[in-house]
C-alpha positions in Angstrom: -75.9 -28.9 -121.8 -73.4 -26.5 -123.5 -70.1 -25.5 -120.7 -71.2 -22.2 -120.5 -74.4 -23.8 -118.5 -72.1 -26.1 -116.6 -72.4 -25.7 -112.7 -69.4 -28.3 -111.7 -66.2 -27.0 -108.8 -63.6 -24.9 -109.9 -60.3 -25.8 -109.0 -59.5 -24.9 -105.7 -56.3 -23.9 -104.3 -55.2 -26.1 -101.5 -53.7 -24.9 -97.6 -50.3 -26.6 -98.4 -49.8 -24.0 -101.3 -51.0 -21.0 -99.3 -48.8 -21.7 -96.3 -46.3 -21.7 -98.8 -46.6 -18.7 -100.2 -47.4 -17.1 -96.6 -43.7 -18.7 -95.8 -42.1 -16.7 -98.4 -43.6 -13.9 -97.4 -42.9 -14.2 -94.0 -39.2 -14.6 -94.7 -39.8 -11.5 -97.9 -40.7 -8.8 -94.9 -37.9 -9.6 -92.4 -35.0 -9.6 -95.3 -37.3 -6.4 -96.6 -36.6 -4.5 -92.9 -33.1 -5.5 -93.2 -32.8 -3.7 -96.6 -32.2 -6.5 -98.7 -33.9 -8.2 -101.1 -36.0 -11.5 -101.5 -35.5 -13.4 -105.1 -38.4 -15.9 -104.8 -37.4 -18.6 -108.0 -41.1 -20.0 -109.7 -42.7 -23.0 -108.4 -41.4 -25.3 -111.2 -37.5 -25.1 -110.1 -37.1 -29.0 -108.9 -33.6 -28.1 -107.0 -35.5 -27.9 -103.7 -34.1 -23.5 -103.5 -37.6 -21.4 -103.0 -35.9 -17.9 -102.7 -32.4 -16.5 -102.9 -31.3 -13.4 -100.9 -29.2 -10.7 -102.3 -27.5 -8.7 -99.4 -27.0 -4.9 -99.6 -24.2 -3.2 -97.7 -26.6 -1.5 -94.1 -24.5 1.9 -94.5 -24.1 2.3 -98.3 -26.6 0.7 -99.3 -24.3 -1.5 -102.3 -24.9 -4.4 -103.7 -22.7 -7.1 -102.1 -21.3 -10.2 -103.9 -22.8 -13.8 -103.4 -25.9 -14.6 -102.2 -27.7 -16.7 -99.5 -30.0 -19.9 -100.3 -33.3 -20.8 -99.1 -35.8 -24.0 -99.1 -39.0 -23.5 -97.4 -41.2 -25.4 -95.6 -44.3 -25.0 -94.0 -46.8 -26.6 -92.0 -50.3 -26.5 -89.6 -48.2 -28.9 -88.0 -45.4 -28.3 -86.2 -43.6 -30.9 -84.6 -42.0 -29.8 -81.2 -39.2 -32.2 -80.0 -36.1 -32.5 -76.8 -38.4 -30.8 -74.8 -39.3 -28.2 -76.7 -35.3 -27.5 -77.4 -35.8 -28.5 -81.3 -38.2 -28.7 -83.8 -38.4 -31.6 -87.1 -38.6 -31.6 -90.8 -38.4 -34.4 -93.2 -36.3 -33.9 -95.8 -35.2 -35.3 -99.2 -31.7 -36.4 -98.8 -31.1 -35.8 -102.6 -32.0 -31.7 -101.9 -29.7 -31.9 -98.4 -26.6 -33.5 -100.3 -27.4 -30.5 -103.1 -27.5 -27.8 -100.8 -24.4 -29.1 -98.6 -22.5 -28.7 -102.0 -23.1 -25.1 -102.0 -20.1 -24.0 -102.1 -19.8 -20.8 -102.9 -23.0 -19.5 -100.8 -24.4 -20.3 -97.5 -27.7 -22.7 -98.1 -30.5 -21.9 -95.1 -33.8 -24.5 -94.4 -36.8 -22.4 -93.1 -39.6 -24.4 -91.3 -42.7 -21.9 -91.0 -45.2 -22.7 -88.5 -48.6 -20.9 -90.4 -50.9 -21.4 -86.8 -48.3 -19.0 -84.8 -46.7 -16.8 -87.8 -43.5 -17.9 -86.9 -40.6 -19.4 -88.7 -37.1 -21.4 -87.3 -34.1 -21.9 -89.9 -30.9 -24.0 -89.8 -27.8 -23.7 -91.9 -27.4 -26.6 -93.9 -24.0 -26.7 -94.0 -23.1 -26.4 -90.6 -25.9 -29.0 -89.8 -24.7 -31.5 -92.0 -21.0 -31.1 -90.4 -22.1 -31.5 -86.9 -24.0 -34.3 -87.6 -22.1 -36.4 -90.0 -22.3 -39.7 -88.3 -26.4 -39.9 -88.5 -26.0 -38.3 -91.7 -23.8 -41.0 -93.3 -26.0 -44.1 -91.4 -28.9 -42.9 -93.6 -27.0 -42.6 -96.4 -25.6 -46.4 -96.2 -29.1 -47.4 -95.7 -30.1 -45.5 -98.7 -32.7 -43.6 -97.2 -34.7 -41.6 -98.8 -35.2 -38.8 -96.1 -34.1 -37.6 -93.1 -35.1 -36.0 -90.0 -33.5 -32.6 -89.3 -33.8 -30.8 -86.6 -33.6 -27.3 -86.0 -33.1 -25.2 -82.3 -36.5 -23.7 -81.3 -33.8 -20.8 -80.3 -33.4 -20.1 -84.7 -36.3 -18.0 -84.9 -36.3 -15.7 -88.0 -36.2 -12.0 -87.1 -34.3 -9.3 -88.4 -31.7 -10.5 -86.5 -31.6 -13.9 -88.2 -31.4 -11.6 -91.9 -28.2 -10.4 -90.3 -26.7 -13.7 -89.1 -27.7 -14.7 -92.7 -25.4 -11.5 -94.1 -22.6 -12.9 -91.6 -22.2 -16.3 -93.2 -22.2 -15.1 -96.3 -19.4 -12.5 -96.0 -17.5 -15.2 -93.8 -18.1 -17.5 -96.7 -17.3 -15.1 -99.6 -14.0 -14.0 -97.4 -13.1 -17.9 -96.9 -12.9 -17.8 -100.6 -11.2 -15.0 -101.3 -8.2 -16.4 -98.5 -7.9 -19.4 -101.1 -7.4 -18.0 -103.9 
């Protein structure tokens, strides 16, 4: 039998990589409403950033300097926690001590929940900072993840873009005042 006769599978494209795509995307249209744009960075990037938002300026339209961080997550799954109050996502503690070293740019963790077409975020940094003590007992048992969790009242809207914008120009004029 020659391949062109064979009948085997194709490769199939599993759910975990199509509710990741769908997460971007999710995130892509709500930054797109807000005027701004989405820069989604390729699949093979092993910092643990899926997409980078470049802010433009609502009245003039202008670039603006910095930009915001993202790591994605998705899941069928979505683990509801405190009574509904919170939501949890594993992650890497290697990627959270990365992203809480962002200095220069606010770092945001989106958990997308593909059965309701929904998404929650929490900023990284402020997370870490609030909760250093459970932070550092992980770290001296050198464990490999963590459990964050993230208000069920961070849903991503529009209105999420613009808190996004806000850290970053609080961030970028935090700099500026050091200099």
């Amino acid at each position: 039998m020659s391949w062109k006769d064979w009948t085997g599978r194709r490769k199939r494209r599993p759910r975990s990589r199509v509710i990741a795509d769908m997460s971007v995307n999710f995130l892509e249209r709500q930054v797109l409403r807000r005027g701004h744009r989405l820069i989604r960075i390729p699949e093979e990037s092993d910092d643990g950033t899926d997409a980078i938002l470049r802010t433009h300026h609502p009245d003039t339209t202008e670039v603006e300097t910095g930009q915001v961080d993202f790591q994605l997550k998705a899941t069928d799954d979505l683990r509801v926690v405190d009574g509904g109050r919170s939501i949890t996502c594993i992650v890497e503690m290697a990627h959270l001590h990365f992203w809480y070293h962002q200095l220069f740019h606010p770092f945001i963790l989106v958990l997308y929940d593909a059965l309701k077409h929904q998404a929650f975020w929490v900023d990284i940094q402020a997370y870490v900072d609030d909760h250093v003590d459970e932070i550092g007992r992980a770290v001296e048992n050198e464990s490999a993840s963590i459990t964050v969790r993230i208000p069920t009242d961070n849903k991503l809207t529009v209105t999420a873009v613009d808190r996004f914008r806000e850290l970053l120009l609080d961030r970028t004029r935090q700099l500026d005042s050091e200099d």
